[in-house]
N, C-alpha and C positions, 0 to 999 in steps of 0.2 A: 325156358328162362334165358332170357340177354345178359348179360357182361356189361356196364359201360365204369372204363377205368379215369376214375379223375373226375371233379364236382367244379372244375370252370367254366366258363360261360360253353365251352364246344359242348363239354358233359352236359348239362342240363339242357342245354339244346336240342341235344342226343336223345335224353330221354323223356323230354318234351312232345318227341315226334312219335315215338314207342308208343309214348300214354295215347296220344289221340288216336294210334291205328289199336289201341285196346290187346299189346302184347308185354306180354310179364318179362318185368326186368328188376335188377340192383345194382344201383350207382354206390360204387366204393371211391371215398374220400379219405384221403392219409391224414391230411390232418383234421382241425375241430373245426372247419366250417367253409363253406363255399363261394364260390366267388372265384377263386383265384387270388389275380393282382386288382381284380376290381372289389372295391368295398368305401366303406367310411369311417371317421375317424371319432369313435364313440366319448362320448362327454367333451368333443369340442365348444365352442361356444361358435361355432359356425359352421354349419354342414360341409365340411371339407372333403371332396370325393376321392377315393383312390382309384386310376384307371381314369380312361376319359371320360371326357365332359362332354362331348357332342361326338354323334358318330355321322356320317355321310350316308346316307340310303335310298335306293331309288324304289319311288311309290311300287308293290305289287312283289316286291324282293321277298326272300325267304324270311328276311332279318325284320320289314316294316309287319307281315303275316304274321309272324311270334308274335311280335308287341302289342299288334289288334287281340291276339287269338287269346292273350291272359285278362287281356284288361285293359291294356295301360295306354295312354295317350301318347301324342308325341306334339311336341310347337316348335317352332323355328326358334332357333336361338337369338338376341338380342341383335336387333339389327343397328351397323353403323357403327360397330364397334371395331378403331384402329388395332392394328398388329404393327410390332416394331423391330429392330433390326438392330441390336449394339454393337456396333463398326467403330473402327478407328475411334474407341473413348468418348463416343457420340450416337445417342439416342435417335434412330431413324423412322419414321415412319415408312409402313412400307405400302406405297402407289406410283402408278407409272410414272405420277409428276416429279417424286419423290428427292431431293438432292441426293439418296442413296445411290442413284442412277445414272449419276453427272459418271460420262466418260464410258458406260456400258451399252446405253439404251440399246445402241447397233447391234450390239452381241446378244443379246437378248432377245429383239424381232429378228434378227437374223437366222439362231437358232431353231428360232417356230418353225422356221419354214425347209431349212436343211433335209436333204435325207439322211438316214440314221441305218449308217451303216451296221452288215450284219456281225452278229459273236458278242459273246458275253466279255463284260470290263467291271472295274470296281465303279460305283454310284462317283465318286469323286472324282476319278481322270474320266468320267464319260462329260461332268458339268465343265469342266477346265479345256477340253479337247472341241468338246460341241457348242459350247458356249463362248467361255475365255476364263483364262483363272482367275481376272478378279470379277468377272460375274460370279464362280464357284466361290469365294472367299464372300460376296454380299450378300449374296441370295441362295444357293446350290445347297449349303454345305450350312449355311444357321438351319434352312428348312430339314435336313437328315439328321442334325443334332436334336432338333425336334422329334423328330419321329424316332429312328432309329439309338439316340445316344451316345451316337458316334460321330465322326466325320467321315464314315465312308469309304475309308484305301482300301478295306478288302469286302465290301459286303457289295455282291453279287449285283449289277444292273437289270440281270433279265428276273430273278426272283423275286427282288426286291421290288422294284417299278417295272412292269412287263411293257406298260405306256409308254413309259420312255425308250423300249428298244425297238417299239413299233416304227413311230415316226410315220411323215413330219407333224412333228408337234400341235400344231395350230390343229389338228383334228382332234384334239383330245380336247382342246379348250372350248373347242365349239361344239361335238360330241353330249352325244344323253349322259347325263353327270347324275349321281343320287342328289339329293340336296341335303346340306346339312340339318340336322335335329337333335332335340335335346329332351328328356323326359323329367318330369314332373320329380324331384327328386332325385335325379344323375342315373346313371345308367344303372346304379348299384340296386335302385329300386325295379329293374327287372330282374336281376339275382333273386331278391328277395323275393319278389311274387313268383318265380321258378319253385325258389324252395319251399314254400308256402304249399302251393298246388303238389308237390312232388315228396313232400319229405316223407312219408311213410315208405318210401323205394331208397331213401338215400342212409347209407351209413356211415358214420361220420367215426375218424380216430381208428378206420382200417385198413391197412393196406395190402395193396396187392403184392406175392410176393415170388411169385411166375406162373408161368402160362408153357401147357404142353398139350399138342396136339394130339387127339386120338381119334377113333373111327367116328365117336357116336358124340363128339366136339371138340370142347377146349376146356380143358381140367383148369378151372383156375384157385389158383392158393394163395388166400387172404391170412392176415395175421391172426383170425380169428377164426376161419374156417376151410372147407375143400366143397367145390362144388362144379357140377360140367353144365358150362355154356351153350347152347346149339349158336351164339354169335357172340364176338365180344367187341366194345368196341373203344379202343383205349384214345384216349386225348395226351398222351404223358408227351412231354418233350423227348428228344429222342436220346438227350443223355440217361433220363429217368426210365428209359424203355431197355436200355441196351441189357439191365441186370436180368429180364426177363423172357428174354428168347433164346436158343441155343446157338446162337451167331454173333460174331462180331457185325457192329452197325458203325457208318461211319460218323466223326463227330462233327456237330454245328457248336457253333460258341453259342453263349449268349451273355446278353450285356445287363450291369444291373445298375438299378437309378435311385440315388439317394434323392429325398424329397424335405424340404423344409418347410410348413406352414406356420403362418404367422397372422394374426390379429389384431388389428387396432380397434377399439369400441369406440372413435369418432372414424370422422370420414378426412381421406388424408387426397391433397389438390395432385401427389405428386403419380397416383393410380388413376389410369384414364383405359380405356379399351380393352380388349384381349388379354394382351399378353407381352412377352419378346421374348424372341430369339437374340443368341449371342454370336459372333463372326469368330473362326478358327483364332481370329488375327489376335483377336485377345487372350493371351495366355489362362489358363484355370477350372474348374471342374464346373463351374456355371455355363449350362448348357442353356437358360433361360429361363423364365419365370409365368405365371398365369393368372391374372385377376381376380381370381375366383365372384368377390363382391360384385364386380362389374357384369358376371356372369348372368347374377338374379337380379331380378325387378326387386324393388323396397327395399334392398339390404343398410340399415343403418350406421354399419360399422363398414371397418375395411380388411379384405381377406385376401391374400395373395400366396403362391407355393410356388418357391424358388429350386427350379432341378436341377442336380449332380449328377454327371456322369463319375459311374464306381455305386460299391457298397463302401459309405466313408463313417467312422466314430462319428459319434457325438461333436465331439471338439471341433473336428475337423470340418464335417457339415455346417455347424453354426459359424465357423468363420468365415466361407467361403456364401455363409446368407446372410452374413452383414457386410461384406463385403460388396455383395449385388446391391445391398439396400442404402449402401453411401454412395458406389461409386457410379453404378448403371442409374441409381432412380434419385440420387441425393435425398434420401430419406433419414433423420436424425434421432426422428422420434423411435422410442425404444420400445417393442409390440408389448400389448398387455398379456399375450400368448401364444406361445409358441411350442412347435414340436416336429420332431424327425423320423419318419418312417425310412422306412428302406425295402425295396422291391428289390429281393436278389435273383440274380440270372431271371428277368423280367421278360427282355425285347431278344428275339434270336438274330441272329448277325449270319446270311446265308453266306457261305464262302459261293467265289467265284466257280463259274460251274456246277451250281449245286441243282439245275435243273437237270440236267442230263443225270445226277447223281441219285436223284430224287426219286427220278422214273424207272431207274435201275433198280434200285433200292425198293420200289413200292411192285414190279415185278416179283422179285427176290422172294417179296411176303408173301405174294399171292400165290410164287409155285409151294411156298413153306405150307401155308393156310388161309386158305380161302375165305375163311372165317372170322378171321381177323381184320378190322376195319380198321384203318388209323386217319386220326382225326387232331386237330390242332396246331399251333402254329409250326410245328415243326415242319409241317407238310405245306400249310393254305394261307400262313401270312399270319403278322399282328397283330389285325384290326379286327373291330368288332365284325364288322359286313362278313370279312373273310371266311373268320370261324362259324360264325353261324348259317351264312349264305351255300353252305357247300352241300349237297346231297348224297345221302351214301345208300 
């Protein structure tokens, strides 16, 4: 019998790979259901995804083989849809022609081409130093509030983006890229068909509650039961991990993202593309927003989820989404529906150094127990590709 701790997308992943080599496992889930931060938002009046909306993959990857290997299809996402940029109180679009660019261009193809000197920096003084700081203030620093949640001062260049401490630049952009993709349903519909195929392995509302090595494995003790592993292989983030080994681990933060959706049942002139990102410059917990509507073909109405950096109240989230809605998109109209999720400690935020900490640390395990796999963004990154792309 296998171990796998945790029922997000690494977890299923995990025991995805189990089932097809035909070896007996149970995935222990803590709380009532799987997914993780990825799911949907049930009795919307519009399929609003939680988690991404398109992932990057490159044909032949571990992560496009899952998606073939259940069922499920995949299409390119909507093509020729703008991204934008809210700078200086001013909606940008963002292309090389762009006025967002007026005063940068040079810093910008100059950077492509630089060498990228060596040693780990924080994502924000690498874009300000290798760039310029108002390139990191238009472009650097909305794109890692995007991703990350943050703006960057202490989260690690070489964990975070390893691309960018390669260098020069212009090889990554012309470089084998995955292409973007988008599935039938949001990503949340490969969870689904996970646990569809898998649930009779999965247990839900138990948790693990430590792990102690012995000759003949790994004793694990669930809230429900004792049982010894010959492998176990946990996805937990590494603060959720630390109560269950006899050693101090050290700590990663992580970041967590208030989300606002909202619904109009007409279609409103003032949602066009994508999405947008927000620039430091503008003071506020709006880290930018996401078209959802624009996302699907036919959608009749109009759906968009405006994000907070923080876990923020009620109160405090709705103001900070009407706020985006008057002052970033000048929208008046009052949505026929709305609601606030919150993803806490969501995104991990690698401190600087945390490679070198990493590899110590994944040493550490292996002379502790050998048996012990760790899996998850604590170790292999945010993104969907990451988690699932990885082989153990």
């Amino acid at each position: 019998m296998q171990v796998i701790i945790g029922g997000g997308i690494s977890g299923l992943a995990a025991a995805w790979r189990l089932k097809e080599k035909g070896e007996p496992f149970a995935l222990f889930e803590a709380s009532h259901r799987v997914g993780g931060w990825i799911g949907a938002i049930e009795g919307a009046p519009f399929p609003f995804p939680l988690g991404p909306r398109t992932v990057r993959c490159q044909e032949g990857s571990e992560l496009s083989q899952l998606i073939a290997a259940v069922g499920l299809e995949t299409k390119p996402p909507k093509r020729g849809l703008k991204r934008f940029i809210y700078w200086n109180q001013t909606l940008y679009p963002f292309s090389l022609r762009s006025p967002l660019l007026k005063g940068i261009r040079s810093d910008l193809l100059y950077g492509l081409f630089k060498p990228v000197p060596k040693g780990d920096r924080s994502v924000a003084s690498f874009f300000r130093d290798h760039f310029s700081p108002e390139m990191a203030e238009r472009l650097g620093i909305p794109f890692l509030r995007g991703v990350f949640g943050q703006e960057g001062e202490a989260l690690s260049v070489e964990a975070s983006f390893p691309w960018l401490a390669k260098g020069p630049l212009i090889r990554y952009l012309f470089g084998k890229r995955g292409k973007f993709l988008s599935l039938e349903g949001g990503v949340n519909s490969l969870v689904q068909k996970l646990e569809s195929l898998l649930h009779q392995e999965i247990h839900l509302e138990e948790k693990v509650l430590s792990l102690k090595s012995l000759p003949e494995g790994i004793e694990v003790m669930t809230s429900k039961r004792v049982l010894t592993a010959k492998k176990v292989f946990s996805t937990l983030p590494l603060p959720h991990l630390a109560p269950l080994v006899p050693f101090s681990l050290p700590s990663i933060p992580y970041t967590s993202i208030t989300s606002l959706h909202f619904y109009w049942e007409k279609k409103l002139d003032a949602i066009e593309g994508f999405g947008y990102l927000v620039s430091p410059q503008e003071k506020g917990a709006v880290l930018g927003a996401i078209f959802d509507s624009e996302l699907i073909s036919g959608s009749k109405g109009t759906a968009m989820t405006v994000m907070l950096s923080g876990a923020l109240e009620e109160k405090e989230a709705l103001q900070w989404g009407n706020h985006a809605l008057k002052n970033h998109l000048q929208i008046k109209e009052h949505p026929d529906w709305q609601k606030v999720t919150v993803a806490k400690e969501a995104i991990p935020s690698y401190p600087i150094g945390w490679e070198t900490t990493k590899k110590n640390l994944l040493q550490h395990f292996k002379t502790w127990e050998p048996r012990l796999v760790l899996l998850g963004t604590s170790f292999f990154g945010p993104s969907l590709p990451h988690l699932v792309c990885k082989n153990f």
